[in-house]
C-alpha positions as CSV (number, residue, x, y, z in Angstrom):
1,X,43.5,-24.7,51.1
2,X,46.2,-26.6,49.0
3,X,44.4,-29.2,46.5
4,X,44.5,-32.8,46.9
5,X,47.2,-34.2,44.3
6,X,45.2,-37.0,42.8
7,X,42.4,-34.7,42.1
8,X,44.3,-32.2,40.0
9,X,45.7,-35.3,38.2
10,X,42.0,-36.1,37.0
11,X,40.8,-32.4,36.6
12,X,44.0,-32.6,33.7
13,X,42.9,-35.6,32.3
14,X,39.2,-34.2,32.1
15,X,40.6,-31.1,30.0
16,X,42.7,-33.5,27.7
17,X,39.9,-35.7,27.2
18,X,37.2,-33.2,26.6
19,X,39.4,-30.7,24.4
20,X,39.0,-31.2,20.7
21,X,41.0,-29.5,17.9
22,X,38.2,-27.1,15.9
23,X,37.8,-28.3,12.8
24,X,39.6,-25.7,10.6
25,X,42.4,-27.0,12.2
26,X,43.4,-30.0,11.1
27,X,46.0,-30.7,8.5
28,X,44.6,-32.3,5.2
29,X,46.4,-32.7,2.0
30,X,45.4,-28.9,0.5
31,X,46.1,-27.1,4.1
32,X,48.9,-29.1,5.5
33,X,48.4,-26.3,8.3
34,X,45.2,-26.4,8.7
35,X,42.5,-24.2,7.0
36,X,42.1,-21.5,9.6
37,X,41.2,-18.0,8.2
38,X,40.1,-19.5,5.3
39,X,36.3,-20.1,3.2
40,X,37.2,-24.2,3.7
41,X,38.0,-23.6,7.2
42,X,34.2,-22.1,7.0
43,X,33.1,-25.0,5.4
44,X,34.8,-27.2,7.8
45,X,33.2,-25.8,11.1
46,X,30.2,-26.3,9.1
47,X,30.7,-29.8,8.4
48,X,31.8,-30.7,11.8
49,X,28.9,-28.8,12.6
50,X,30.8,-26.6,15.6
51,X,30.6,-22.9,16.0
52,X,32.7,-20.9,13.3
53,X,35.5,-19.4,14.6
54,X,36.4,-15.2,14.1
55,X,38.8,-16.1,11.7
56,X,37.0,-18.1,9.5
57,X,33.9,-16.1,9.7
58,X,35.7,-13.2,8.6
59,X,37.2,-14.7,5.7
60,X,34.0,-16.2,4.7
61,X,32.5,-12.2,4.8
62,X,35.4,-11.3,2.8
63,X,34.7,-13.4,0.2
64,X,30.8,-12.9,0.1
65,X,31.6,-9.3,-0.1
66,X,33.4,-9.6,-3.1
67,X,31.4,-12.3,-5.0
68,X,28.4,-9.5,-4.3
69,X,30.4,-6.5,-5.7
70,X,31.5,-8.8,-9.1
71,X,27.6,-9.3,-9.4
72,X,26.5,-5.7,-9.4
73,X,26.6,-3.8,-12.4
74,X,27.2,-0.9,-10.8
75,X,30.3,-1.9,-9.2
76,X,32.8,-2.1,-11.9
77,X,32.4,1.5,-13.4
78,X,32.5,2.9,-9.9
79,X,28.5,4.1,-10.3
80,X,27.6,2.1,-7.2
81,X,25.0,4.4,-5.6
82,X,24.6,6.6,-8.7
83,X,21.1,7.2,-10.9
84,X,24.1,5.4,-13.9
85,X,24.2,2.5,-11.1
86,X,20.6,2.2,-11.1
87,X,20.6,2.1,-15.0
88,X,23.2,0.0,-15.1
89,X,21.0,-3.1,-12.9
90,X,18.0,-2.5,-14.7
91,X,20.6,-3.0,-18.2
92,X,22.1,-6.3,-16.6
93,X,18.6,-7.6,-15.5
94,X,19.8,-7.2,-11.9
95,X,16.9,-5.6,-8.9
96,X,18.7,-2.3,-7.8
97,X,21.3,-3.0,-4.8
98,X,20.1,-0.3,-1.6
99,X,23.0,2.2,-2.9
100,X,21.2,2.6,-5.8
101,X,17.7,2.6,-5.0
102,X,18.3,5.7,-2.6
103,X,20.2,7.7,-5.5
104,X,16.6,7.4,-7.4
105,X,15.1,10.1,-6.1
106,X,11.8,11.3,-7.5
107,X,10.0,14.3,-8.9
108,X,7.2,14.8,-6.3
109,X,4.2,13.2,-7.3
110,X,5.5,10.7,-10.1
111,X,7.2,7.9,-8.0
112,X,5.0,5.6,-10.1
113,X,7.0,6.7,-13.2
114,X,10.9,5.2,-12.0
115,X,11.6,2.3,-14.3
116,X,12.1,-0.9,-12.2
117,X,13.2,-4.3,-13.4
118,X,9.4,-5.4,-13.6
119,X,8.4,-2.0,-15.1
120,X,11.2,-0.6,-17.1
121,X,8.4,2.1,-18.7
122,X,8.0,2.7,-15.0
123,X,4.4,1.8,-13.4
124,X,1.8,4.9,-13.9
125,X,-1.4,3.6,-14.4
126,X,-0.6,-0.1,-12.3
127,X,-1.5,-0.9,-8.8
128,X,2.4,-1.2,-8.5
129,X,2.2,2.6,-9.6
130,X,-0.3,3.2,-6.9
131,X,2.3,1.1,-4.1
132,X,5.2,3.4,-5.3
133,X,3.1,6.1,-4.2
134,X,2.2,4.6,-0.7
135,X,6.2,3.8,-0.4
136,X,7.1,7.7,-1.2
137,X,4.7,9.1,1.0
138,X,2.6,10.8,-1.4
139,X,-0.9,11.3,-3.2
140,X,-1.1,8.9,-5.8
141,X,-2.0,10.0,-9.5
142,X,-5.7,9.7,-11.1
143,X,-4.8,6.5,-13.3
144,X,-3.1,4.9,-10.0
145,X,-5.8,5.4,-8.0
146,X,-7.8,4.1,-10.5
147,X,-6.3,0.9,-11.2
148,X,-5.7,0.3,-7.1
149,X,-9.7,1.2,-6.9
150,X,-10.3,-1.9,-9.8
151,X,-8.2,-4.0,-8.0
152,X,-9.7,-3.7,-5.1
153,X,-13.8,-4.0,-6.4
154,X,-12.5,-7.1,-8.2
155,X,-11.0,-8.7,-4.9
156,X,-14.3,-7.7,-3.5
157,X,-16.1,-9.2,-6.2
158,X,-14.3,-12.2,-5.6
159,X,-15.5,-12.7,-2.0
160,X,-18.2,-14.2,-0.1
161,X,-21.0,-12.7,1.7
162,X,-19.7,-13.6,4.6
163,X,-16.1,-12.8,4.0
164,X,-17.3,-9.0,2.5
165,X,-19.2,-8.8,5.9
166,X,-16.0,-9.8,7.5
167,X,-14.1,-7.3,5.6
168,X,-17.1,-4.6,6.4
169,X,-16.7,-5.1,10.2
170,X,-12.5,-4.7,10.1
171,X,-13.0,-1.6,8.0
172,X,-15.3,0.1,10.6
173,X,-13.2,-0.9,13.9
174,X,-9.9,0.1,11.9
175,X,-11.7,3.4,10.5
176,X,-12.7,4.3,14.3
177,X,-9.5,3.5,15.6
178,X,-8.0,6.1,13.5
179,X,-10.1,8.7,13.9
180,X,-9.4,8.2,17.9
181,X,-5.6,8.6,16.9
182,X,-5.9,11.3,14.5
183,X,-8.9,13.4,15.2
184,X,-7.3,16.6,13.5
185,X,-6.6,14.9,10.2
186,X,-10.6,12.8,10.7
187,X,-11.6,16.2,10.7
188,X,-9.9,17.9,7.8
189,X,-10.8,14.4,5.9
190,X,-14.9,14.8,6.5
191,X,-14.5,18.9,5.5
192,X,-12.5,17.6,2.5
193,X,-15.7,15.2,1.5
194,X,-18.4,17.4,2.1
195,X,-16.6,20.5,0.4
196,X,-16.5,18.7,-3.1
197,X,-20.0,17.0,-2.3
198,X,-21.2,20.6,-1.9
199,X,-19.6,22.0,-5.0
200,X,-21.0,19.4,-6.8
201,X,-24.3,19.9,-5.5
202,X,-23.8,23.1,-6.4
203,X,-22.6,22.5,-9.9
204,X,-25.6,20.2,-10.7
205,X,-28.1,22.8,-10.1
206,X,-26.7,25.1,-12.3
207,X,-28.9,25.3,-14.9
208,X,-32.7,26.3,-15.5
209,X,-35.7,24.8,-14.4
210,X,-36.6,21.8,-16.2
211,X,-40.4,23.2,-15.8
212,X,-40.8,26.9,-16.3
213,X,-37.0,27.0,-17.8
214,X,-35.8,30.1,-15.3
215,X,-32.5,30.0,-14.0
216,X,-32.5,30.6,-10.3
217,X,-29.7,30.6,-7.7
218,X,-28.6,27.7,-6.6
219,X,-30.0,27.7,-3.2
220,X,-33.8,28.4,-4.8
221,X,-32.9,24.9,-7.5
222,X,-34.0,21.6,-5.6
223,X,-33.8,17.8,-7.0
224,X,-36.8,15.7,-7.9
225,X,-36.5,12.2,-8.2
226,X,-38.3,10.6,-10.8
227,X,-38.7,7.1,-9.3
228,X,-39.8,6.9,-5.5
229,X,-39.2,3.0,-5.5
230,X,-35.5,3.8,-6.6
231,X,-34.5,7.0,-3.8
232,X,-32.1,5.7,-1.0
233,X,-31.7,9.3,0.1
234,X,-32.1,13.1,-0.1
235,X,-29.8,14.5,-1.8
236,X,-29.6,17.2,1.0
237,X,-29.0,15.3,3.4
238,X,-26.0,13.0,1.3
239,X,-24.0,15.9,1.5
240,X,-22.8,15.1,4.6
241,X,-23.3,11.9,5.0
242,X,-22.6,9.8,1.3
243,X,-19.8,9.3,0.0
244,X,-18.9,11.4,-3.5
245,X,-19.3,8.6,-5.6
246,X,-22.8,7.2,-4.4
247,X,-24.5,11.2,-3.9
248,X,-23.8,11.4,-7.8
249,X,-25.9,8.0,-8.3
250,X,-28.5,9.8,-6.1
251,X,-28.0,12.8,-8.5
252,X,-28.5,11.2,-11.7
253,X,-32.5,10.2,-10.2
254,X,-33.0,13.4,-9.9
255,X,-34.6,16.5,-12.2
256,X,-33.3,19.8,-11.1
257,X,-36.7,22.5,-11.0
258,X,-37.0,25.9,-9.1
259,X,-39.1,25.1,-5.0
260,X,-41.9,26.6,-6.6
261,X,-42.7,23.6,-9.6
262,X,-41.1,21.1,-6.8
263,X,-44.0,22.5,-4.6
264,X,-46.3,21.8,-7.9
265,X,-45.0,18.6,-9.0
266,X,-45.7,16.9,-5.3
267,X,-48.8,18.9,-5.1
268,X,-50.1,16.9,-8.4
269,X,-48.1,13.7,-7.3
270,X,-50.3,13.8,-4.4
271,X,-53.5,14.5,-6.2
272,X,-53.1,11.9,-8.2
273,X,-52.6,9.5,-5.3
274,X,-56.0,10.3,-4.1
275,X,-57.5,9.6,-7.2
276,X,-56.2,6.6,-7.6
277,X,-57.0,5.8,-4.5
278,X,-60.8,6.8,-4.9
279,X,-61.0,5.2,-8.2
280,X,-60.1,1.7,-6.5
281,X,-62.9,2.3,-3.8
């Protein structure tokens, strides 16, 4: 079906009325051709604000490109993605481009000892040291652990009662969801706690009776506490259920004497009760 005339007349007229030249087009006194395929053909897209063309987006990456390059220090010596490169940023003041970073590899177990911009002594000891650890997939060293453990009792320190209980509640559901993922490794974590707790059970009762001053094995040594009012637990029983940290608190309560002067020490304990209890009748 041939087209009416007259239409095709005002579909041309549409096109010429609703075509504009793009921006980096049009002449101006610096580009009298126009500024295609250049960074102010960029700019004048921008301007205009009209989508960029290819060929001025490309020359704008171009340029970007090489303003980035004359910024590294690694760049001009060739050194880009070299242990020099990385020594060369930290030199200049600069963070480390990718290139770099990935050349730094370290010695397993002492991530927290690269030299960064921030740390240029590297960051043992830090609870930045403690995050380079995290980053590199490893365990982090004792004076890491030790300043990510202070950070983190001082952030709790710093919270409400309510926002600790908060914090208490998350811990638990995110602690149960990852046993549910990783059973095998919740396992091996628990045998890991109660294996030290036991050895240093173990370790405390080596040594004699505080009583008769005979030195039996360690499965014949028990604990006494000293204080009733101040025992939160056995210290049987926090073997497997405390954590390291609070079953040596529980420790420190304690005497260590052979079951027999245990046996004699509640014995007398109890005798004493009843006396007491006798005198106040």
């Amino acid at each position: 079906m041939l087209e009416h005339p007259r239409g095709m007349a005002d579909l041309r007229e549409q096109i010429d009325m609703t075509y504009v030249t793009p921006a980096c087009a049009k002449p101006t006194p610096g580009y009298p051709q126009g500024r295609t395929g250049t960074i102010a053909g960029y700019g004048a897209h921008r301007h205009a604000g009209e989508p960029v063309c290819e060929s001025c987006a490309t020359a704008r990456r171009r340029i970007r490109a090489e303003e980035r390059a004359r910024s590294l220090a690694c760049f001009p010596g060739g050194i880009q993605g070299t242990l020099d490169g990385y020594k060369a940023h930290l030199g200049a003041g600069q963070r480390p481009c990718s290139d770099c970073r990935r050349a730094l590899v370290p010695e397993p177990g002492l991530a927290c000892a690269l030299p960064t911009l921030d740390f240029p002594g590297g960051r043992t000891g830090t609870a930045a040291g403690y995050q380079a650890h995290y980053v590199h997939a490893e365990e982090a060293c004792a004076p890491c652990a030790a300043a990510h453990a202070g950070k983190c009792q001082e952030r709790h320190r710093s919270l409400s009662e309510g926002e600790r209980e908060v914090v208490r509640v998350a811990n638990r559901v995110a602690t149960k969801k990852w046993r549910e993922r990783n059973p095998g490794e919740a396992r091996e974590a628990a045998h890991r706690v109660i294996g030290r707790n036991r050895a240093a059970v173990r370790a405390a009762k080596n040594q004699p009776c505080t009583d008769c001053g005979v030195r039996y094995p360690y499965y014949v040594m028990e604990f006494d506490h000293l204080d009733s009012e101040t025992k939160e637990f056995n210290v049987s029983a926090g073997i497997t259920r405390a954590s390291y940290e609070r079953l040596m608190a529980e420790i420190a309560k304690c005497e260590v004497v052979c079951a027999n002067c245990h046996a004699e020490r509640t014995h007398q304990r109890k005798q004493a009760r009843k006396g007491a209890q006798a005198d106040a009748v």
